[in-house]
N, C-alpha and C positions, 0 to 999 in steps of 0.2 A: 039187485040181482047180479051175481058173478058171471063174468065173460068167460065164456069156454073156448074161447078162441086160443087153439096148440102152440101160436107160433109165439107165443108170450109168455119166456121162461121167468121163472123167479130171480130177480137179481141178484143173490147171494150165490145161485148154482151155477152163474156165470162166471163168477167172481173166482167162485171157488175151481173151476175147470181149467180160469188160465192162473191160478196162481198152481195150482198143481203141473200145467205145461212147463212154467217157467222153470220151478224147483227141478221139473224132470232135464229140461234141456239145460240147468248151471250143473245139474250131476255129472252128467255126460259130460260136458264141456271140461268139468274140472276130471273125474274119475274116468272116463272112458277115453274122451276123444285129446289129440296130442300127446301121450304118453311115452316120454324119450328117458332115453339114461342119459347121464353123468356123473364125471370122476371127480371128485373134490379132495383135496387136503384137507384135514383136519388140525388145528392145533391142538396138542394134547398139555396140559396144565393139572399139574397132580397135587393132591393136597390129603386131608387126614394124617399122614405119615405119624403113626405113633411116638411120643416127645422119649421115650427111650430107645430108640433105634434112628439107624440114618441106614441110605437106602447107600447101597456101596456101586451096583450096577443095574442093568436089564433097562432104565427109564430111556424113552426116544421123546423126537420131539412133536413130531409128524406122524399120523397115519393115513391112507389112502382109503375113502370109502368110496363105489359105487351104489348109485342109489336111482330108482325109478320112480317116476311119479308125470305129472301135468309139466306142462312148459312150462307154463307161467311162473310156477313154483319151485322149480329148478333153477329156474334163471335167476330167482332172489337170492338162494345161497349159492350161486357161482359167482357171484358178482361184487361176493364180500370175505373177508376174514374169517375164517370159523373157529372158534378157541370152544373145545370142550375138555369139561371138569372130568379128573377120574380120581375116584376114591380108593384110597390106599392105606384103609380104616386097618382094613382088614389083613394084612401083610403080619408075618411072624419073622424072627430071625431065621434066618438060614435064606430058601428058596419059596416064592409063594407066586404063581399063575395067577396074572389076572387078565380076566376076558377082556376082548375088546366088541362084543355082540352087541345087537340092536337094543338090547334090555338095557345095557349099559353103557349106552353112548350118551342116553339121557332124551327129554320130552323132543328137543327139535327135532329129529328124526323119524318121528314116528306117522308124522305125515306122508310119507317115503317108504317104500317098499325097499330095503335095503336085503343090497345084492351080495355084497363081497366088502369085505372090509382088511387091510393088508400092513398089519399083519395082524391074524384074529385075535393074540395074546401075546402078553409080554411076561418076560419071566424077571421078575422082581429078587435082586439078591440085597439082604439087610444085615447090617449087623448090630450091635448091643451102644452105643453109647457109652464113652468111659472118658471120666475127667481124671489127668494124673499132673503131679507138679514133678516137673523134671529139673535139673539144673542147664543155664549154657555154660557151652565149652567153647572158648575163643579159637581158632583155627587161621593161621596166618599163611597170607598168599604176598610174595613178594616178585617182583618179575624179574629179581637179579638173581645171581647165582645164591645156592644156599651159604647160608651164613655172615650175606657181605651185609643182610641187615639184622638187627634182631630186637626186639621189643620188648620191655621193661615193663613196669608198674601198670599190668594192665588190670583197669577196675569197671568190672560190669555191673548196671544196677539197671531193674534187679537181677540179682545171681541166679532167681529161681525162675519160671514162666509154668502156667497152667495149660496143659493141652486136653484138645476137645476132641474125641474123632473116633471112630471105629476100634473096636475091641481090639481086633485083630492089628491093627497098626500100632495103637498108642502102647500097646504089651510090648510091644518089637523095640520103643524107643528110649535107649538110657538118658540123650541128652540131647539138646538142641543144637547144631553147630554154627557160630557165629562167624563169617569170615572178615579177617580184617585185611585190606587190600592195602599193602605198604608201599605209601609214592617214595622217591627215593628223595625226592627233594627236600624233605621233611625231616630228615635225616639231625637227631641232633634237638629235636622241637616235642612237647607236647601236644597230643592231636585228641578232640572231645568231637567224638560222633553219635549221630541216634541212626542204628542199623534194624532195618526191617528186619524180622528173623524169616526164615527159609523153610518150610515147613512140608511134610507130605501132602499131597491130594486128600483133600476131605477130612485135613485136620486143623486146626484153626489155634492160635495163641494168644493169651491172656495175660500182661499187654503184647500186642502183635507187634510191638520193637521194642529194641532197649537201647540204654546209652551206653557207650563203652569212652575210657580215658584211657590211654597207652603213652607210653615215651619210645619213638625208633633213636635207636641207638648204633654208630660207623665211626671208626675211626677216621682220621682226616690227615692228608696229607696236602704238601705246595708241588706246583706244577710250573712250568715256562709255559706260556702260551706267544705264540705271534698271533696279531691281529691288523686286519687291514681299518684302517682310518675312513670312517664314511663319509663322503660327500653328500649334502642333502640332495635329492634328486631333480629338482629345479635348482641346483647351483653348480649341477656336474660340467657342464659343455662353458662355463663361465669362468668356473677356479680349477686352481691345481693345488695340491698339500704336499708337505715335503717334512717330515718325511710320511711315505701315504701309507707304510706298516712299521707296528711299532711289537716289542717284547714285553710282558708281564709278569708279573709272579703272584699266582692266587692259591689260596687256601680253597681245597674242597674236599667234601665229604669223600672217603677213600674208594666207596663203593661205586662213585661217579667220576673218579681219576681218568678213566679209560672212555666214557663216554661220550661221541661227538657229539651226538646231539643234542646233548645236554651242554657241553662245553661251547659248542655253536650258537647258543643264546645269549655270549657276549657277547656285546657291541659297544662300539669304541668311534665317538661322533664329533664334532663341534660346531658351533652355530656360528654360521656364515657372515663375515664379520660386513660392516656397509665399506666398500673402498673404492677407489676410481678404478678403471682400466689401468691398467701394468705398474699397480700397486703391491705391497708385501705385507704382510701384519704377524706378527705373533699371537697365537688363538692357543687358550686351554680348552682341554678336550676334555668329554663327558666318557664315564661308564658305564652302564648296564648291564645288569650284574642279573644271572638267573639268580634265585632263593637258595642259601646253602653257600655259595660261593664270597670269599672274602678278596677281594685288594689288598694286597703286601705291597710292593713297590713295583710302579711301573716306572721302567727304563727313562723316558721323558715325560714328562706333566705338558708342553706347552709343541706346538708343532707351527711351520711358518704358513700361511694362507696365501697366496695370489692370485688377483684376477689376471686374468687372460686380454690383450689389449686386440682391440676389435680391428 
């Protein structure tokens, strides 16, 4: 016989009362109750970009989205990096708007009631893609006056380079220009460089250097120079030299005739011979010669050394 006794529910309709309280009070909890805004960066990372076009401007890197939702859930993407994909399938030559709306920010979002988004669109400017083989053209920078140096047998390889870039630029470009930068010291010498080449914004070169061989080429003239005699500097307060400046006669390239301080990187030395206190020695002297500069005849080869008696 069945109990009729009321207060003895079926345990499945209890079961079922509180799992329905619970599901009601995580709703709440998540959809109703705590509901704040916040501002987040977005990183934006673009991709599709049709393989015949390059995008010339309008792309940023950042945008600002506010968005509402549950704390809990907020506080996940505030707390981290957010990098979202925008497609740019769809972009033509010229000018092409693209949204930056809730539909197209992509799934993360959508858990979020989004508010404002800054800036809503970006205006995509494209151009056509165009490969052309141009020639380079050596272009010479010297830092002396015109003329005092000039450059010989210059040989670029290769003569030609492929550019990559925007219609609109690579149509504008007859040639590539190479600068060759003339040290003067070199003057007289064969010189073998691999120079990056220089190129517009958003055009790219194939190969991105080249090697170039030149000869700088200065007539050469002889000069007098005085120079003072170096003491090494641990032997200054020790010795004395006699005589302590001496005359020269050097050969230098014409364009550095005039140059102090170029001609200032002789030096004129000798190594400190071992002798007693208020001794005398005869000592040959050293040269050091900048690159470019010859020795003709200097006035004495040999200068007298004395230590100093204590």
């Amino acid at each position: 016989m069945k109990s009729s006794d009321p207060s003895r529910r079926p345990p499945h309709l209890l079961s079922m009362l509180l799992a329905i309280f619970i599901a009601v009070s995580m709703w709440y909890m998540v959809s109703v109750r705590d509901r704040l805004e916040a501002q987040i960066e977005v990183n934006l990372d673009y991709f599709g970009i049709p393989a015949n076009l390059v995008v010339t401007d309008g792309l940023i890197n950042k945008a600002v989205v506010r968005l509402r939702g549950p704390e809990t859930l907020l506080r996940s993407v505030t707390q981290r990096k957010i990098i979202q994909a925008v497609d740019l399938s769809s972009i033509k030559k010229g000018t092409t708007v693209v949204p930056l709306s809730a539909e197209h920010l992509g799934a993360r979002f959508r858990a979020f009631e989004l508010i404002d988004v800054q800036p809503p669109r970006i205006v995509v400017k494209a151009d056509t893609v165009q490969e052309r083989s141009v020639p380079v053209k050596a272009v010479v920078d010297s830092p002396l006056r015109s003329g005092a140096l000039t450059v010989e047998n210059v040989s670029v390889t290769p003569a030609t380079v492929v550019l990559r870039g925007p219609e609109s630029v690579i149509s504008a470009i007859a040639s590539v220009p190479l600068t060759i930068m003339l040290d003067p010291k070199a003057a007289g010498t064969t010189t073998q460089q691999t120079i990056t080449l220089d190129t517009p914004g958003m055009v790219t070169a194939t190969p991105p250097s080249v090697k170039v061989q030149y000869t700088i080429t200065s007539g050469r003239t002889v000069i007098s120079r005085r120079c003072k005699v170096e003491i090494a500097k641990e032997s200054r307060l020790a010795y004395t030299v006699n005589p302590d400046e001496i005359a020269v006669l050097v050969e230098v390239p014409e364009a550095l005739a005039k140059n102090s301080r170029y001609l200032g990187e002789m030096e004129v030395s000798f190594v400190t011979p071992e002798i007693q206190p208020g001794e005398s020695v005869k000592t040959p002297l050293h040269f050091k010669l900048p690159e470019g500069m010859t020795l003709l005849n200097p006035v004495t080869e040999e200068v007298t050394v004395t230590r100093k008696k204590k």
